[in-house]
C-alpha positions as a printed Julia matrix, in Angstrom:
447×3 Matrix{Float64}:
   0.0     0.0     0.0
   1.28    3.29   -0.26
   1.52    5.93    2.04
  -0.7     9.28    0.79
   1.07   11.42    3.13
   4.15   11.06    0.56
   1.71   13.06   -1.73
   0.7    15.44    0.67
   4.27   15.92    1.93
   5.33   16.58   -2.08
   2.21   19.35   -2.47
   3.33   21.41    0.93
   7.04   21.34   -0.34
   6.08   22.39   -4.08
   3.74   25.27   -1.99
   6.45   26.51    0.15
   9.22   26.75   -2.68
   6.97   28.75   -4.53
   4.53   26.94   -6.59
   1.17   28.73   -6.86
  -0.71   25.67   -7.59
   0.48   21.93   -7.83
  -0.81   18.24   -8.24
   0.78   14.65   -7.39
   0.27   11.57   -8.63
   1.82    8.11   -6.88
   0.98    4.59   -8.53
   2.38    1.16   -7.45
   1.42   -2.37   -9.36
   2.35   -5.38  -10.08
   2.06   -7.01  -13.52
   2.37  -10.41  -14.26
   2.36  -12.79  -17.67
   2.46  -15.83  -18.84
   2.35  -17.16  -22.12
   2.21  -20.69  -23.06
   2.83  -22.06  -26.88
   2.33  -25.55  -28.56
   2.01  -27.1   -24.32
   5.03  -25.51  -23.18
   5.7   -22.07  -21.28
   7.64  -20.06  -23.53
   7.85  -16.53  -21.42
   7.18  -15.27  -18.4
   6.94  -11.75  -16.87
   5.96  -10.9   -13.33
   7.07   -7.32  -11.96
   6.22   -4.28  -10.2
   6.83   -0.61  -10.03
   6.59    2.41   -7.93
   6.57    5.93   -8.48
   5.85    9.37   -7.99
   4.69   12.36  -10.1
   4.72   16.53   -9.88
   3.17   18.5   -11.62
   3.62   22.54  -10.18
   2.11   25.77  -11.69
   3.8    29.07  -11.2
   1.23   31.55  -11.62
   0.48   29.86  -15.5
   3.8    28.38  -16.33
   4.01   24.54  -15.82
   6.27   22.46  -14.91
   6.73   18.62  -14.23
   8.79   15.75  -13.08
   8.63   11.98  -11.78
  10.64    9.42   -9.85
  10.85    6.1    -8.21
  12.72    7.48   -5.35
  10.07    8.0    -2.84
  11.97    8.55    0.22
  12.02   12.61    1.28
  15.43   13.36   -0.12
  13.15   11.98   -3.6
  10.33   13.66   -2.99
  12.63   16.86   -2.52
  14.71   16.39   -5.34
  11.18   15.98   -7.52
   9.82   19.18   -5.71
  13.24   20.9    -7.43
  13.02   18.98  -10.28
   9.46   20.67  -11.36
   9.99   23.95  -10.27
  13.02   23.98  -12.75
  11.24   23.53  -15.17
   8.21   25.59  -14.55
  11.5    28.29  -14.35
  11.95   27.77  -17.99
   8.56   27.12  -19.27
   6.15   29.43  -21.45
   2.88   31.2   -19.98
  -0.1    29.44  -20.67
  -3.29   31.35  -20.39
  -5.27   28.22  -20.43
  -3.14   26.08  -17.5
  -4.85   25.21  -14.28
  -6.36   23.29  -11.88
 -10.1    22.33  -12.34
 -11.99   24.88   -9.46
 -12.46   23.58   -6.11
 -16.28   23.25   -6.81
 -15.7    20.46   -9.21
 -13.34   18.15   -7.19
 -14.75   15.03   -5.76
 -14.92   11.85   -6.11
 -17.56    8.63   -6.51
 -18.81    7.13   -3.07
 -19.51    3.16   -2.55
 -17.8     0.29   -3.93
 -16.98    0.31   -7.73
 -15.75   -3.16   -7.82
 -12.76   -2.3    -8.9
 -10.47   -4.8    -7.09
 -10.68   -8.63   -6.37
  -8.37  -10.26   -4.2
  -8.92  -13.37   -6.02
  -6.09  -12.47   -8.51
  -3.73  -12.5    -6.12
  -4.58  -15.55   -4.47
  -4.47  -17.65   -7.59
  -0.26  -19.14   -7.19
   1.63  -18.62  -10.64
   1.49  -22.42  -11.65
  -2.2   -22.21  -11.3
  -2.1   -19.07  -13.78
   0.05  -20.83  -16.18
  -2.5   -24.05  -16.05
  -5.22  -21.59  -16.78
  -3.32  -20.97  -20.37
  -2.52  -24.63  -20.88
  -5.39  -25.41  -20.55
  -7.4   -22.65  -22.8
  -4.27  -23.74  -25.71
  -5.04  -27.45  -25.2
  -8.87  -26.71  -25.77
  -8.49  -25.27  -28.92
  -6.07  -27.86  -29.92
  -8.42  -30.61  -29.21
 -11.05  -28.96  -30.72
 -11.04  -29.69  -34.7
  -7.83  -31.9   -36.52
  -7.4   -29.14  -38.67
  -5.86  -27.01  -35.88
  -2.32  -28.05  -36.07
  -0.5   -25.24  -34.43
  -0.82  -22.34  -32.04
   0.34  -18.88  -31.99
  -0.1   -19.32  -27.81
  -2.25  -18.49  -24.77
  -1.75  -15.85  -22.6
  -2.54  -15.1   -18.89
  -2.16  -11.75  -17.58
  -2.88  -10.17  -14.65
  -2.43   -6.42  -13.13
  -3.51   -5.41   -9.41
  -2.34   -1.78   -8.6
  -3.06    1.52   -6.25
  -3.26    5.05   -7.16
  -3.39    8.25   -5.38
  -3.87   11.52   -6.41
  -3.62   14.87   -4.55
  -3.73   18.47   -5.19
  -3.03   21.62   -3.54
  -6.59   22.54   -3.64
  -7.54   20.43   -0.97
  -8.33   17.13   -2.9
  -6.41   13.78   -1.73
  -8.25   10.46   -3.21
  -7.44    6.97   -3.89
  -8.12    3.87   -5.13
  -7.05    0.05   -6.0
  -7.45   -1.77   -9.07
  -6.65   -5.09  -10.67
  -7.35   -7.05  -13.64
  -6.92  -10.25  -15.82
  -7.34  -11.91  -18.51
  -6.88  -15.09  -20.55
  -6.57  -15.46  -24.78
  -5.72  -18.27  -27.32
  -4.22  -18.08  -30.32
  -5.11  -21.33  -32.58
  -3.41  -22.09  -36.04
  -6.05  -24.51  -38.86
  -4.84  -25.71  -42.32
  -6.63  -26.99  -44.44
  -4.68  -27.97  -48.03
  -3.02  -24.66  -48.66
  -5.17  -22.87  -46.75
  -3.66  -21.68  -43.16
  -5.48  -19.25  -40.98
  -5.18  -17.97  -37.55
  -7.82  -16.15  -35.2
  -8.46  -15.71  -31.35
 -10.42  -15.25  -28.65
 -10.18  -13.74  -25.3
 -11.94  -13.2   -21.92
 -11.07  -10.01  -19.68
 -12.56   -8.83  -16.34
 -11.65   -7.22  -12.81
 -11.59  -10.81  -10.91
  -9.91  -13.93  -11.77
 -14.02  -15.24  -11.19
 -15.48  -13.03  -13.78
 -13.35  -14.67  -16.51
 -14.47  -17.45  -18.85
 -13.56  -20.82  -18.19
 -10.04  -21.83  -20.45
 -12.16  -24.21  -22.33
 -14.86  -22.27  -23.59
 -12.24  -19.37  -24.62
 -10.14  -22.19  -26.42
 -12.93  -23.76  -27.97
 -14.26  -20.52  -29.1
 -10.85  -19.53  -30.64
 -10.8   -22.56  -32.44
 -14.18  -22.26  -33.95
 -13.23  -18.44  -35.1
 -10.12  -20.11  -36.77
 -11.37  -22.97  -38.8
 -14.65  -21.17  -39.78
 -11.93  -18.75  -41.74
 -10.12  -21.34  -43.34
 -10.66  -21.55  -47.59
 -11.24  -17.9   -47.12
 -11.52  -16.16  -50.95
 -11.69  -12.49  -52.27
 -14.64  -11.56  -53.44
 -15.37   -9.0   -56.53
 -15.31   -5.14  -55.76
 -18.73   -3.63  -55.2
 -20.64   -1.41  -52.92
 -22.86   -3.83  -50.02
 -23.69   -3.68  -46.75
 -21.14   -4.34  -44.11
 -21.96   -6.14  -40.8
 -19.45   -5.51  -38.02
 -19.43   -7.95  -35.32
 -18.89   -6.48  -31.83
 -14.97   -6.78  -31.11
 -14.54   -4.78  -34.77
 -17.89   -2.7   -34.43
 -15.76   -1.59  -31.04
 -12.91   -0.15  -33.25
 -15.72    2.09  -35.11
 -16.49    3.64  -31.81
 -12.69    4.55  -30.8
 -12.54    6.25  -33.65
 -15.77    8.37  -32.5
 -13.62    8.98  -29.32
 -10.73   10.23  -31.2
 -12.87   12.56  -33.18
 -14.74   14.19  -29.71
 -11.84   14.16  -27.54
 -11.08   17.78  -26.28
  -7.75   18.27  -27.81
  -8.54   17.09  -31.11
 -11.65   19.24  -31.11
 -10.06   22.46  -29.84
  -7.07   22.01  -32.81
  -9.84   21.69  -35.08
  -7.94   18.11  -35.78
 -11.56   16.22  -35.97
 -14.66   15.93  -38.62
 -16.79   16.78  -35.8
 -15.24   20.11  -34.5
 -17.9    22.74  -34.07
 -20.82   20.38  -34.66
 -21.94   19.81  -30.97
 -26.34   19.96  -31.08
 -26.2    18.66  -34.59
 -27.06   15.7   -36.36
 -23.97   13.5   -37.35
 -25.58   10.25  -36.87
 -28.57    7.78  -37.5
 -31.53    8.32  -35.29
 -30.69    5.11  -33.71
 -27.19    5.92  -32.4
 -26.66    6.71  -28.82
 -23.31    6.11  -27.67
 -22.07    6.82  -23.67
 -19.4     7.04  -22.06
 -19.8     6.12  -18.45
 -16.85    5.95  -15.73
 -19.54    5.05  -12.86
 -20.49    1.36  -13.82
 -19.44   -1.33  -11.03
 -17.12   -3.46  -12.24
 -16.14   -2.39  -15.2
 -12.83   -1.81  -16.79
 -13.03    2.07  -17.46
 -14.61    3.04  -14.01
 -12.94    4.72  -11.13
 -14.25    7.33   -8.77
 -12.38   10.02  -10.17
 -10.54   11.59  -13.23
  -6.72   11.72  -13.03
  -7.47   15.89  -11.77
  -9.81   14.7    -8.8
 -12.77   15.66  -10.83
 -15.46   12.87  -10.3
 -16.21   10.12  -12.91
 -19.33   10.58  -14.36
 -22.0     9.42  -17.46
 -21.75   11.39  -20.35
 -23.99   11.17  -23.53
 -21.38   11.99  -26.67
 -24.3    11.03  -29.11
 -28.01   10.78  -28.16
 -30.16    9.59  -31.28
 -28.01   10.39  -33.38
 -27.41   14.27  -32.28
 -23.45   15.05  -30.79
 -24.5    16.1   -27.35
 -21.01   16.32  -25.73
 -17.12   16.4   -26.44
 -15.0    14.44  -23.71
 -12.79   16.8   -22.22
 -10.5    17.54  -19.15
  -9.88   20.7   -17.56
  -7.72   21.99  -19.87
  -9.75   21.56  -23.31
 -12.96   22.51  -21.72
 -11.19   26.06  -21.22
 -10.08   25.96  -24.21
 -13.03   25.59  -25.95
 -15.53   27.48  -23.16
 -16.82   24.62  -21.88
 -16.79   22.56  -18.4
 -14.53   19.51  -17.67
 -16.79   16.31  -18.39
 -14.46   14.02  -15.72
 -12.56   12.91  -18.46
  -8.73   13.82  -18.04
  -6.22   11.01  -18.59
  -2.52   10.65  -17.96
   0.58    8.54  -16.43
   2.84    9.71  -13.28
   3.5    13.2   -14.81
   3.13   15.85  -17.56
  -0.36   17.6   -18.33
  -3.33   15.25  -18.49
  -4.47   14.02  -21.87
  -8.06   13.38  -22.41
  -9.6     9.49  -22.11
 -12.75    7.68  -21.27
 -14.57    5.5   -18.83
 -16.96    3.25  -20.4
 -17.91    3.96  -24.1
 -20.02    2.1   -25.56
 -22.55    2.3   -28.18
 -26.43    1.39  -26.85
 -27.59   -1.79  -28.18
 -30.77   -2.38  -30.33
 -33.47   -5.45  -30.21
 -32.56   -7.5   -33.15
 -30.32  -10.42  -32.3
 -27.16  -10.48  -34.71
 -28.54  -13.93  -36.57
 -32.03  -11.93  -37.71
 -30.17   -9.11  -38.75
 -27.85  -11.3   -40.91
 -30.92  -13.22  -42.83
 -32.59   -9.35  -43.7
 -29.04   -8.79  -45.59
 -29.52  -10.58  -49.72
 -25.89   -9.69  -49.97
 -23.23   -8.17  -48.1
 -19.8    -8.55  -45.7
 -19.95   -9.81  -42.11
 -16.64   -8.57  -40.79
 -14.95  -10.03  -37.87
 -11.45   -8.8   -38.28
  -9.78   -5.28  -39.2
  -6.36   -4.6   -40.51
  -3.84   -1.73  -40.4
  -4.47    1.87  -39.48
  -6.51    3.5   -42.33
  -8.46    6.24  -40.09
  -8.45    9.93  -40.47
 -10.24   11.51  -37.89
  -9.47   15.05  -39.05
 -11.35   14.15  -42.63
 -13.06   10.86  -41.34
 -11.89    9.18  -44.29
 -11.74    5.37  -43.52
  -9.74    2.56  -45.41
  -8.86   -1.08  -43.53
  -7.95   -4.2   -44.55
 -10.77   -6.84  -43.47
 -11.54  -10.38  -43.39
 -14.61  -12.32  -42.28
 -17.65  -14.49  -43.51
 -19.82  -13.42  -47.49
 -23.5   -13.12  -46.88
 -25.58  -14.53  -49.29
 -29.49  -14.66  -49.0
 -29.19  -13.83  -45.49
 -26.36  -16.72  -44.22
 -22.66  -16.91  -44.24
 -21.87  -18.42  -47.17
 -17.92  -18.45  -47.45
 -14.99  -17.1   -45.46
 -13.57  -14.09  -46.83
 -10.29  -12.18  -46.66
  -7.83  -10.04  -48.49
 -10.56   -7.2   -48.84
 -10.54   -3.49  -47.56
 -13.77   -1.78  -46.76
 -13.59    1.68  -47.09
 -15.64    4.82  -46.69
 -16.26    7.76  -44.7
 -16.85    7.9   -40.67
 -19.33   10.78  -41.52
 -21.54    8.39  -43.95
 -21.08    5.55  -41.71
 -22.31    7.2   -38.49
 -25.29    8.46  -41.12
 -25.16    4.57  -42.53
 -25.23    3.1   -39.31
 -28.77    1.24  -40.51
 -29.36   -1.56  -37.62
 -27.85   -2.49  -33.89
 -27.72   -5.84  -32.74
 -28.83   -6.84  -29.55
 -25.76   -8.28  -28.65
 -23.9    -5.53  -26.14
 -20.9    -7.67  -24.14
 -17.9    -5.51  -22.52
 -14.59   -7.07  -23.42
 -12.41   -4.1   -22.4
 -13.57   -0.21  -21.25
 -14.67    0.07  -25.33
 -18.2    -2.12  -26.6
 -20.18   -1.82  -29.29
 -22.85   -4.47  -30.58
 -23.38   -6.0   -33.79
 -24.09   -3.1   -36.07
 -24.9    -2.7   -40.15
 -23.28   -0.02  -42.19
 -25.93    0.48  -44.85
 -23.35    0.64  -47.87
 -19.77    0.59  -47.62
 -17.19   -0.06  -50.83
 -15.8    -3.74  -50.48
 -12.87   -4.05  -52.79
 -11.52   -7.67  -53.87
 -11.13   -8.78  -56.97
């Protein structure tokens, strides 16, 4: 555990050496991996870390530092450290601390910690991906070969204080468990996953069913084909339809807004989506993986509609980007030991719908079920969109043939406008979710 007073004692000495304003941040985990290929451990990774960050203001110029040192001659030497560099630093009209009226922080328990992590001895953890490798390996002859299977596990503290009177805290801790099978078939060779990741060791799925789930997602792709160009519908499954909403995120994140670096700058209170798009982001929800009780400025997490029926309701911003663009802090600031906070999120997900995914499918004549994305083709600044893809050809509404070696490409604009149906089908695999959705008409290019 570590001591808060540490951050207390670092505020009163960056106060008294003549910081006008200042903030600490101290963090200590332990992170642990093991990863497990064709029966046989092949690496293995279990450490921890400590440290300490400053950041001080001098009437607007900012300055900041960390260490590992936390004894007081470290603490002192990061008090100097800071104030150096504030020395030498710019003015900047819009650096500060969020007001006193908006620090806080969430009451009750978030569910952010199980012990059972912990408790779990590292040969049992290792078992756990034996055994989720060896399911997938007995689960169809044409898996011949594995890529691995990985445990992983984080538990952690974190403590934040300011000179404005805040001082908050909170542990953590996570795992997880993937597989990574191999199929041939002839010349035919594909690879897929599947993976399981929650705050307790007891909120995971069983090795088994992730194996045997990995193993289905890998044959079902094998004798993939191109297909000819033309414009269909595209069906995102829900780990890809997830990627469509970070890239909403980094298109109403403050700093991108402010720098006019996003196709949604200066659109808040319009239309930019279909009528049924609602997507939330939400740091308050037990358990999750993006909730804690407050922002990394002490300003309290919170649940923030970014789109409500298809109208941009809110940017995400911290302190700093809501000044900049005259707004208020939505609880949203982001960032490691030091330097100014970026701008993340809690829980953002997009709302789900009624349909289940398998009705949706069999309304589609013709079209691309996509259940993996390739390379980086996303420009948030124009919204242009361009990724490699693979998945499953619909044909008179059922997956006809595995597909691959195709890019979809179009617009984030259109798409958001395109979004035509959401699945049912909402699941959080990580602090990002999104359902099975349909892209009215996207360009699929093949052959």
């Amino acid at each position: 555990m570590i001591d808060p007073e540490i951050a207390r004692e670092a505020i009163r000495l960056a106060q008294e050496k003549g910081a006008t304003d200042s903030e600490c941040t101290l963090a200590e985990g332990e992170e642990f991996s093991a990863m497990v290929r064709m029966r046989a451990l092949e690496n293995l990774k279990d450490a921890g870390s400590r440290g300490a960050g400053l950041r001080v203001l001098v009437g607007q110029r900012v300055g900041s530092a960390y260490t590992s040192d936390l004894s007081s001659e470290g603490i002192r030497n990061l008090v100097d450290s800071a104030l150096a560099i504030a020395d030498v630093s710019t003015e900047d009209p819009h650096a500060g601390l969020p007001d006193p009226s908006e620090l806080g922080s969430l009451s009750g328990d978030l569910r952010l910690y199980s012990d059972d992590i912990n408790q779990l001895a590292t040969p049992d953890r290792i078992r756990q991906a034996l055994e989720a490798e060896e399911a997938a390996l007995d689960a169809d002859p044409r898996i011949t070969n594995s890529d691995g299977a990985t445990f992983g596990a984080y538990t952690g503290e974190r403590v934040f204080a300011n000179s404005r009177g805040f001082l908050g805290s909170y542990r953590s801790s996570s795992c997880s468990l993937s597989a990574t099978p191999v199929a041939r078939e002839g010349q035919s060779m594909e690879r897929s996953y599947w993976f399981s990741y929650a705050r307790s060791h007891a909120g995971l799925e069983s090795p088994a069913a992730i194996g045997r789930r990995a193993a289905e997602r890998t044959v079902r792709r094998l004798g993939a084909r191109k297909v000819p160009t033309e414009n269909v519908p595209v069906v995102f499954d829900p780990l890809t339809a997830r990627t469509l909403i970070s890239d909403v995120f980094g298109a109403v994140e403050g700093d991108a807004v402010y720098r006019k670096a996003s196709f949604l700058a200066g659109k808040l209170g319009e239309r930019i989506a279909s009528e049924n798009v609602t997507i939330i982001d939400d740091g308050t929800l037990p358990g999750r993986l993006g909730t804690s009780p407050f922002d990394d400025e002490g300003v309290p997490s919170r649940r923030t509609v970014v789109i409500e029926k298809g109208v941009l309701k809110n940017y995400l911003l911290n302190t700093y980007t809501a000044r900049k663009l005259g707004l208020r802090t939505t609880g949203n600031a982001a960032r490691g030991l030091a330097g100014n906070a970026g701008v993340g999120h809690g829980n953002l997900f997009l709302m789900s719908g009624e349909r289940s995914p398998g009705d949706i499918i069999r309304g589609i004549r013709k079209g691309l079920y996509v259940t993996e994305l390739l390379g980086q083709g996303v420009n948030t600044v124009t919204g242009d969109y361009s990724r490699g893809a693979a998945g499953m050809w619909i044909e008179n509404g059922e997956l006809a043939y595995p597909v691959s070696e195709v890019t979809v490409a179009s617009n984030l604009e259109r798409m958001l406008m395109d979004i035509e149906c959401i699945a049912s089908d909402l699941e959080f695999r990580g602090s990002v979710a999104s359902p099975t959705l349909v892209i009215r008409e996207m360009t699929v290019s093949g052959k």
